[in-house]
C-alpha positions as CSV (number, residue, x, y, z in Angstrom):
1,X,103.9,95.7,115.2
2,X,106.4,93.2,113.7
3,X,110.4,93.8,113.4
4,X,111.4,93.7,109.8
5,X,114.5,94.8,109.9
6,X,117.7,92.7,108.6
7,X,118.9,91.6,111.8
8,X,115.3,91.1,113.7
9,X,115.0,87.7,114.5
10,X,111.7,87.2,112.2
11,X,113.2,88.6,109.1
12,X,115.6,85.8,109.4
13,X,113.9,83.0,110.2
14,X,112.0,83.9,106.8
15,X,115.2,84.1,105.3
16,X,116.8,81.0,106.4
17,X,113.4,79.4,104.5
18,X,113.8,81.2,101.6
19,X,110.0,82.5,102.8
20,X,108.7,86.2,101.5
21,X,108.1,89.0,104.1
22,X,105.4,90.6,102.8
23,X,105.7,93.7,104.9
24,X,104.3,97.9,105.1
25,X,106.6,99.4,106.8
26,X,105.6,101.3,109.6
27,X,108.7,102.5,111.3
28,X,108.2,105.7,113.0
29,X,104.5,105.9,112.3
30,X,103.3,105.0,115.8
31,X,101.1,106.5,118.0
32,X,100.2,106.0,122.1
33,X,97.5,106.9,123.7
34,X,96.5,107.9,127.2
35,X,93.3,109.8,128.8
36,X,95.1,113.7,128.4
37,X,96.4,112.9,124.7
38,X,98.2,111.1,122.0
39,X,102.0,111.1,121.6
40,X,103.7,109.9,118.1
41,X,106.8,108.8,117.8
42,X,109.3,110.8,116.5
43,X,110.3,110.1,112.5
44,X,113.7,110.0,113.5
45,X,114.0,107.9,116.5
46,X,115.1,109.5,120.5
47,X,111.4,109.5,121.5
48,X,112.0,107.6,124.4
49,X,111.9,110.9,126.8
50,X,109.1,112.6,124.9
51,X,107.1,109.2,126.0
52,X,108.0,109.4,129.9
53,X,107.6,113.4,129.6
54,X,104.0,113.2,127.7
55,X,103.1,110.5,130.3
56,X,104.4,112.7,133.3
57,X,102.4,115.7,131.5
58,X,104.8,117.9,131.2
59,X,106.3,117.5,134.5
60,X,109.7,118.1,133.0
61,X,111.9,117.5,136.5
62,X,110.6,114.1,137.1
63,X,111.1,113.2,133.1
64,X,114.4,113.8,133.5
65,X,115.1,112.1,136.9
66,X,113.2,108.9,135.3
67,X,115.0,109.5,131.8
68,X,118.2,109.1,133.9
69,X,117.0,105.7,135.2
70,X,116.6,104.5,131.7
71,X,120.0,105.5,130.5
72,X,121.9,103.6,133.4
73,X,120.1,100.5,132.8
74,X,120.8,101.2,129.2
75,X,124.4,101.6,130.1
76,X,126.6,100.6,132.9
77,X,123.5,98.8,134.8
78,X,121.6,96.9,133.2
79,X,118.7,95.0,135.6
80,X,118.4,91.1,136.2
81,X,115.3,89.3,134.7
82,X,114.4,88.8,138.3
83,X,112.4,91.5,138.6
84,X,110.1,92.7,136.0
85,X,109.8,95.6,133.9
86,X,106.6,96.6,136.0
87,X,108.7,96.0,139.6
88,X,111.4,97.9,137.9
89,X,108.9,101.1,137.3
90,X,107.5,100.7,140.9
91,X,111.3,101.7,142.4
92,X,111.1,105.3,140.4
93,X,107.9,106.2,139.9
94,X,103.9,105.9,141.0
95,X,102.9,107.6,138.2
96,X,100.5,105.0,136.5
97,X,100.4,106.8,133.4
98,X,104.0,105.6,132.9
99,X,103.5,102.6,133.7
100,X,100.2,102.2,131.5
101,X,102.3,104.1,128.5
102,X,105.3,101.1,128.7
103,X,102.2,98.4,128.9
104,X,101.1,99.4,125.7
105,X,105.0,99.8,124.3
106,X,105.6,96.4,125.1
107,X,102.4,95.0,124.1
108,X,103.2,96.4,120.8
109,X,106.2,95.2,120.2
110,X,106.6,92.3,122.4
111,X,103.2,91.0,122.6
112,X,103.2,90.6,126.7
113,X,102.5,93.1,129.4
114,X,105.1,94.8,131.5
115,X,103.9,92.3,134.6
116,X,105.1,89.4,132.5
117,X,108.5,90.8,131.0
118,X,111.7,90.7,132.6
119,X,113.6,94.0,133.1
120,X,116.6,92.5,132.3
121,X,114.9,91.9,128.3
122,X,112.9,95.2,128.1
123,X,116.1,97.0,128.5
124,X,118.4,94.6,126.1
125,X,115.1,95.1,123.7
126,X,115.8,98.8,123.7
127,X,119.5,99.4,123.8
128,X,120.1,97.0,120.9
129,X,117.1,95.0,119.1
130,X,115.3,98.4,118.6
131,X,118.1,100.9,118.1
132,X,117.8,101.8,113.9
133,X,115.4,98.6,113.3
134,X,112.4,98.6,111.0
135,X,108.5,97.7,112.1
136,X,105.7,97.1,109.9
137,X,102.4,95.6,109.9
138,X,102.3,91.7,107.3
139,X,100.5,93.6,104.2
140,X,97.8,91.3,103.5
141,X,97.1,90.1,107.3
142,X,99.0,87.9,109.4
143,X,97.2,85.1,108.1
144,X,99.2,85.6,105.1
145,X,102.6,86.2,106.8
146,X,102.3,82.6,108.9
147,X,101.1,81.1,105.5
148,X,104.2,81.8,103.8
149,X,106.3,81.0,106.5
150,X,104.7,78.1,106.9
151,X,105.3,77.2,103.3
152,X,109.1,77.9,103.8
153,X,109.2,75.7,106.2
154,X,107.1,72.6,104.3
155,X,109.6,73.4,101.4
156,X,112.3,72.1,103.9
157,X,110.0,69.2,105.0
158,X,108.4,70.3,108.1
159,X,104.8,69.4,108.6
160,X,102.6,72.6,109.3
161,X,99.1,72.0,110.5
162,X,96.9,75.4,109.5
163,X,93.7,76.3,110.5
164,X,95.1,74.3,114.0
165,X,93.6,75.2,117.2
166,X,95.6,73.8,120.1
167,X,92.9,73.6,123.2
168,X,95.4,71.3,126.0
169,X,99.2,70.8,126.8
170,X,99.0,67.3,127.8
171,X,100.8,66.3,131.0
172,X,100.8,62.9,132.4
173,X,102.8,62.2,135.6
174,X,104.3,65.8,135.6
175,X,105.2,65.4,131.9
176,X,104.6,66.5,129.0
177,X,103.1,64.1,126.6
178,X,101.8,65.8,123.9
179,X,99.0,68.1,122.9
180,X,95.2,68.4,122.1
181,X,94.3,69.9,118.6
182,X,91.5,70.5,116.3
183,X,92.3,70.8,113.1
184,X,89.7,69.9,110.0
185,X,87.2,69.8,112.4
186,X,88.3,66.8,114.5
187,X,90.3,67.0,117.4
188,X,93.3,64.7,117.9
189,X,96.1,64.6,120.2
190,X,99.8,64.7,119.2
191,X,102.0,62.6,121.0
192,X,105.6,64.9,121.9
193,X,108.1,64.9,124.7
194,X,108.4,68.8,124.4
195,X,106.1,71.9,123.8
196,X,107.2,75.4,122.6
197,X,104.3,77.8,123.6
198,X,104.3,81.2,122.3
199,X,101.3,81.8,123.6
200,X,102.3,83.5,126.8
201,X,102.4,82.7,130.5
202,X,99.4,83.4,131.5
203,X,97.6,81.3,129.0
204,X,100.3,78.3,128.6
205,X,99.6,77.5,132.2
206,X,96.2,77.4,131.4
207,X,96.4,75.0,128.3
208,X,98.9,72.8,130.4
209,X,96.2,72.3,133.5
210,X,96.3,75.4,135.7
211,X,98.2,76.8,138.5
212,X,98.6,73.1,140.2
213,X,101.1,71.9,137.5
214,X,103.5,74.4,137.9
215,X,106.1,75.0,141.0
216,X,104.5,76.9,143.2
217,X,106.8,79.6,143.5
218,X,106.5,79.9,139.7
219,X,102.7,80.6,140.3
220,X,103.0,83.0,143.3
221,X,105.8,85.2,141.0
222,X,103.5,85.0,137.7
223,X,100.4,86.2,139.9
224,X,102.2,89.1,141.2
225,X,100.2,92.1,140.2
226,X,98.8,90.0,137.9
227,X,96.1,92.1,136.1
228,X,93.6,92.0,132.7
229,X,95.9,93.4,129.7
230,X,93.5,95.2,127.5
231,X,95.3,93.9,124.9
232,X,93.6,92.2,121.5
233,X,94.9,91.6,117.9
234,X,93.2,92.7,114.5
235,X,94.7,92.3,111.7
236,X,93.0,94.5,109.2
237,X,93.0,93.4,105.2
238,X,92.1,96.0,102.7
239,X,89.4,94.2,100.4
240,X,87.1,93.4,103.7
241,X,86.8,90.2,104.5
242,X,86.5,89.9,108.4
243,X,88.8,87.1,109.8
244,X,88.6,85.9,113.2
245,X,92.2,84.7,114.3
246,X,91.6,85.4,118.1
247,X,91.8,81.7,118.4
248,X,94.6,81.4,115.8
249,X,91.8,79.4,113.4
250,X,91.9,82.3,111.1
251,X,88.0,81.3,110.2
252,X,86.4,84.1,108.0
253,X,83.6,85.8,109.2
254,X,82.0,88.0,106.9
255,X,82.3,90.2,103.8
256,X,82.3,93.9,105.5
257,X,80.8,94.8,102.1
258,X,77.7,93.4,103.0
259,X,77.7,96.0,105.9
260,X,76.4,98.7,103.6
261,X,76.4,101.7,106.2
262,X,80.1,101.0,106.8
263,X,81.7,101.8,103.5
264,X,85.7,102.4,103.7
265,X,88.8,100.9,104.8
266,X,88.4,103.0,107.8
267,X,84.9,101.3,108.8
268,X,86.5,98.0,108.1
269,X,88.5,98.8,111.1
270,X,86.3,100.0,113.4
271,X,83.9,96.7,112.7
272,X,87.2,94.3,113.0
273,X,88.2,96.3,115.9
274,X,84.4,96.0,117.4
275,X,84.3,92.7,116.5
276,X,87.6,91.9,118.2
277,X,86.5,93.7,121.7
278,X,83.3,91.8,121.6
279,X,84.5,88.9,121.1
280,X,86.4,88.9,124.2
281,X,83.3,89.8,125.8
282,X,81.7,86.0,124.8
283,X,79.6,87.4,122.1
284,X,79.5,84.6,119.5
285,X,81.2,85.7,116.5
286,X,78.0,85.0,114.3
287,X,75.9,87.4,116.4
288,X,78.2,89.8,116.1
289,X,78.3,89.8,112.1
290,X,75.0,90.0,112.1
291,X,74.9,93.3,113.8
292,X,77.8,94.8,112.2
293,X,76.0,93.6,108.7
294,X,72.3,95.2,109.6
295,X,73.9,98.6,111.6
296,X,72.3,100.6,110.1
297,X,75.2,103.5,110.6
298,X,74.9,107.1,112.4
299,X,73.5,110.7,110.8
300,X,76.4,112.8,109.7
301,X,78.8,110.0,109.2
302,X,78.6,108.5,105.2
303,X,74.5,108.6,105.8
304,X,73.0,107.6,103.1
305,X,70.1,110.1,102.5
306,X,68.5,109.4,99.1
307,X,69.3,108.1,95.6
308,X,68.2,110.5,92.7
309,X,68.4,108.7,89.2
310,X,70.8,105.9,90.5
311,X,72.9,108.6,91.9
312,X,73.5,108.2,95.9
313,X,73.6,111.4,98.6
314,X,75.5,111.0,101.1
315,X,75.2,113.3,103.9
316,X,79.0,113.2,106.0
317,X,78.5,116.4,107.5
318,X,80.6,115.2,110.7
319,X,83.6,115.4,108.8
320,X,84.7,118.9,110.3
321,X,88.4,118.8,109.1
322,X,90.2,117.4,105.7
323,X,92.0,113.9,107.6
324,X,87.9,112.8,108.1
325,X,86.8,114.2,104.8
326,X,89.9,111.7,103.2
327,X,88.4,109.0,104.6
328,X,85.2,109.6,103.2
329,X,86.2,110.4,99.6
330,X,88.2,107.4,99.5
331,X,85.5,105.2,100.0
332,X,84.1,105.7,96.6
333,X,85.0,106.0,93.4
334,X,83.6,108.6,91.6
335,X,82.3,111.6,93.9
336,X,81.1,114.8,93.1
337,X,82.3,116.5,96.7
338,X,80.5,119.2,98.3
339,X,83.5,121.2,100.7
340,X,83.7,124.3,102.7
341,X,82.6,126.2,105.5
342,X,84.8,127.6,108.2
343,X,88.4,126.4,107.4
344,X,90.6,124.7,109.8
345,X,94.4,124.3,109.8
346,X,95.8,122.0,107.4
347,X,92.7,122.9,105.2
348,X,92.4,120.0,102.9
349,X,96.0,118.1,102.2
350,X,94.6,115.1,103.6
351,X,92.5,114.4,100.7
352,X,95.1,115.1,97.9
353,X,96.2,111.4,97.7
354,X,92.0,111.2,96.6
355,X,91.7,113.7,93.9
356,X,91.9,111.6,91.3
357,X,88.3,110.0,93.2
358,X,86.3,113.5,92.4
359,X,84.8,114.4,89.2
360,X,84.0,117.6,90.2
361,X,84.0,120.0,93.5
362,X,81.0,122.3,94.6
363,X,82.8,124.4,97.3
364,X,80.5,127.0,100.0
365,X,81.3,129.2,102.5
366,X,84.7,131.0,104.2
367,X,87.0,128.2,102.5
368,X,85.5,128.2,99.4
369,X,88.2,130.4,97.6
370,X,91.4,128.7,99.9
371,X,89.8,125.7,98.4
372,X,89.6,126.3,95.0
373,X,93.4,127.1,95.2
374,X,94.8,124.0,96.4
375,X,92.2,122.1,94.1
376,X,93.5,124.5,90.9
377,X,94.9,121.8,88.2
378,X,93.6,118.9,90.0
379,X,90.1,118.6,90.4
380,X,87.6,121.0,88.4
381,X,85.8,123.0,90.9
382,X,82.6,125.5,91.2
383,X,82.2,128.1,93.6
384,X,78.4,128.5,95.0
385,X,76.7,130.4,97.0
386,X,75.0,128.1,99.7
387,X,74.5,124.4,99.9
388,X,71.0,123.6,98.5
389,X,72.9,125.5,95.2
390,X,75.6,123.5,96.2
391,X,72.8,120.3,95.9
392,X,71.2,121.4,92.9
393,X,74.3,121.9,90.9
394,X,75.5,118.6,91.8
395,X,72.6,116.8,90.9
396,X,72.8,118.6,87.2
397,X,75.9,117.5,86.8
398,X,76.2,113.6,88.2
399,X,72.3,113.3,85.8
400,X,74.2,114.9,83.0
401,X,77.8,113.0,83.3
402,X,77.5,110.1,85.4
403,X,78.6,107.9,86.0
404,X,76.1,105.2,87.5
405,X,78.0,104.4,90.8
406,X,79.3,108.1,91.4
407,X,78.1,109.8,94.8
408,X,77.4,113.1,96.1
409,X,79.1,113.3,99.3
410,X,78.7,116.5,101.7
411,X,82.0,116.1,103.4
412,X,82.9,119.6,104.6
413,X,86.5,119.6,105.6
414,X,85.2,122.9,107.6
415,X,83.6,123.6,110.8
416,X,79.8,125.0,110.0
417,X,80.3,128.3,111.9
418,X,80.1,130.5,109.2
419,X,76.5,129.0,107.5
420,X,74.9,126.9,110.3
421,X,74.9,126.6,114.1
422,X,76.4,123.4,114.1
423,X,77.1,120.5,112.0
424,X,73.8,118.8,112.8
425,X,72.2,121.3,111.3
426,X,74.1,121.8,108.1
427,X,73.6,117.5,107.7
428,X,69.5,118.1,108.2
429,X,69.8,121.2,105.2
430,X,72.2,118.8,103.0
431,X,68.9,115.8,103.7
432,X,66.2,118.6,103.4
433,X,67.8,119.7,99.6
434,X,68.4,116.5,98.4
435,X,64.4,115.7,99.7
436,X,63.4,118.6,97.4
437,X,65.4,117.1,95.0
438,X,63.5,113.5,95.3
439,X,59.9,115.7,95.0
440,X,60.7,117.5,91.8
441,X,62.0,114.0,90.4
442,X,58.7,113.0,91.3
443,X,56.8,115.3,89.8
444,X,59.2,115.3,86.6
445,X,60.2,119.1,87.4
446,X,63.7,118.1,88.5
């Protein structure tokens, strides 16, 4: 997440270099996530005691004990930077829920861990920098934000080296004296009397030589409680390239369109998010493409079943409520959409922003006259009586109307209740009618 707002300290160091901000904005649309559930954000702002209650589970007497703590140091007493926002925690609560819930906070908006940030900052962060400012996430990928920055700051005569990975802080005699880069390929070492690493503590002690080049005392207060953050960065683009910036190289890696059982925006993040958590885990980024591009994808989810006259079945079954049947649908462009079953709340809303995507809607089961309500003056629908009629009338249609890249997609929006005993099952009838389908084609009766 990335402040955006007029008076965040990144919006105007674009501004100051005349640089666009090419932002989403994402304010109020975040999400945390712990091992009981997932708490978002209010719209509005005040969700600061709905995180410490949600983390507390409920426990509503110690939320607003801890709640308290916040607002004095929010207020009248406001903690030194000499203790951290992790040792600050430890004084009013054990819970580590809390403390796991704040980890991610601040890793999302301040890219460190609570172990590395001082209270005295976390709390000037959230009685001032955050109050009524905007977040967002750079709308074509960071790569793109830095790239225009960097541009501002060439148009003033700076000299930008991109593609630049720094691998040393070079200290000679306790000093620094400049620092090892590749860039182009070839490694070189700038000569400078001072370094401004953004990198974090952790890893600019690293770069600069290790523990042994630092005061001691620096070292013993960094190590305290010092733990792995499972923290990582993607930054997803919308027409699929994959990127690997975990070095800050920003190298491409593959076309995620090459990965054909991962179609959708929403694949392209799971691979980018794989690829990311891998990554970490020494895989080398090439052997990692190479799965992602031959996985040949899971039954249920977008499985590609057969192709009748150029038209593709896909068999999406798993998609047991309308937020994962909008996913599917909008991975295509034309899609004659087989729907229903047993309806869940919130029916189909999700897929509205998609209509325009189907040519036509075959809808079965319990929700199949809910459904052709909220479909009525948007997407022509039929209403039939099981799913192989469902198949069959499909099929008549996409060979009769086209066009050559549409798909049928099974993506229920329903449970399966009501027609099979799971949604395994209805996925094997939806690939045993569109086999029937393939036979008759064969024998020139279809």
């Amino acid at each position: 997440m990335i402040p955006m707002g007029p008076g965040s300290a990144i919006r105007q160091a674009f501004d100051a270099v005349g640089a666009e901000m090419n932002m989403i904005d994402t304010t109020g649309r975040m999400r945390y996530r712990l091992a009981h559930g997932d708490y978002d954000l209010p719209p509005g702002g005040g969700g600061l005691y709905g995180m410490i209650e949600f983390a507390l589970e409920g426990d509503v007497d110690e939320a607003q004990a801890l709640f308290a703590r916040f607002r004095e140091a929010m207020g009248w007493w406001t903690p030194l930077d000499s203790i951290t926002m992790r040792e600050w925690l430890d004084q009013y609560t054990d819970n580590e829920k809390v403390k796991s819930l704040f980890n991610g906070y601040t890793a999302a908006l301040m890219g460190v861990g609570i172990h590395e940030m001082g209270a005295g900052t976390f709390f000037q962060f959230l009685k001032g920098s955050s109050k009524g400012s905007q977040f967002g996430l750079a709308a074509e990928g960071n790569g793109d934000l830095m790239a225009s920055l960097a541009g501002g700051l060439e148009s003033h005569g700076a000299t930008i080296l991109r593609r630049t990975q720094v691998n040393e802080i070079v200290v000679e005699n306790n000093r620094v004296v400049g620092v090892r880069v590749v860039t182009d390929g070839q490694e070189r070492v700038i000569s400078t009397d001072y370094v401004l690493s953004n990198t974090g503590p952790d890893r600019t002690v690293e770069l600069a030589g290790g523990d042994d080049a630092f005061e001691s005392s620096y070292i013993a207060r960094l190590r305290t409680q010092d733990h792995a953050a499972t923290i990582f960065h993607v930054s997803f683009l919308m027409d699929r390239p994959l990127i690997d910036d975990l070095d800050g190289a920003a190298a491409p890696v593959m076309n995620l369109d090459e990965a054909a059982a991962l179609p959708g925006a929403h694949n392209a993040q799971n691979a980018a998010a794989a690829y990311a958590a891998t990554r970490r885990l020494g895989v080398a980024g090439q052997v990692i493409a190479d799965a992602v591009r031959t996985f040949p994808g899971l039954p249920h989810r977008q499985e590609l079943v057969g192709i009748v006259d150029d038209i593709r079945y896909i068999n999406d079954s798993k998609a047991t409520n309308g937020e994962s049947a909008a996913r599917a649908v909008s991975s295509y462009g034309a899609v004659y959409w087989i729907a229903g079953g047993l309806p869940k709340a919130g029916g189909i809303d999700a897929v509205a922003p998609y209509f325009s995507r189907i040519l036509h809607a075959f809808l079965i089961g319990d929700a199949a006259a809910a459904f052709a309500q909220r479909l009525d003056g948007h997407v022509p629908c039929s209403t039939c009586d099981d799913l192989e009629s469902a198949v069959r009338a499909a099929q008549a249609m996409a060979a009769e109307k086209g066009p050559a890249d549409a798909v049928v997609l099974l993506s229920p929006a329903c449970a399966s209740f009501d027609q099979f005993a799971n949604f395994e099952a209805r996925g094997e009838a939806f690939r045993t009618a569109v086999s029937a389908l393939q036979y008759r084609r064969a024998e020139g009766t279809a």
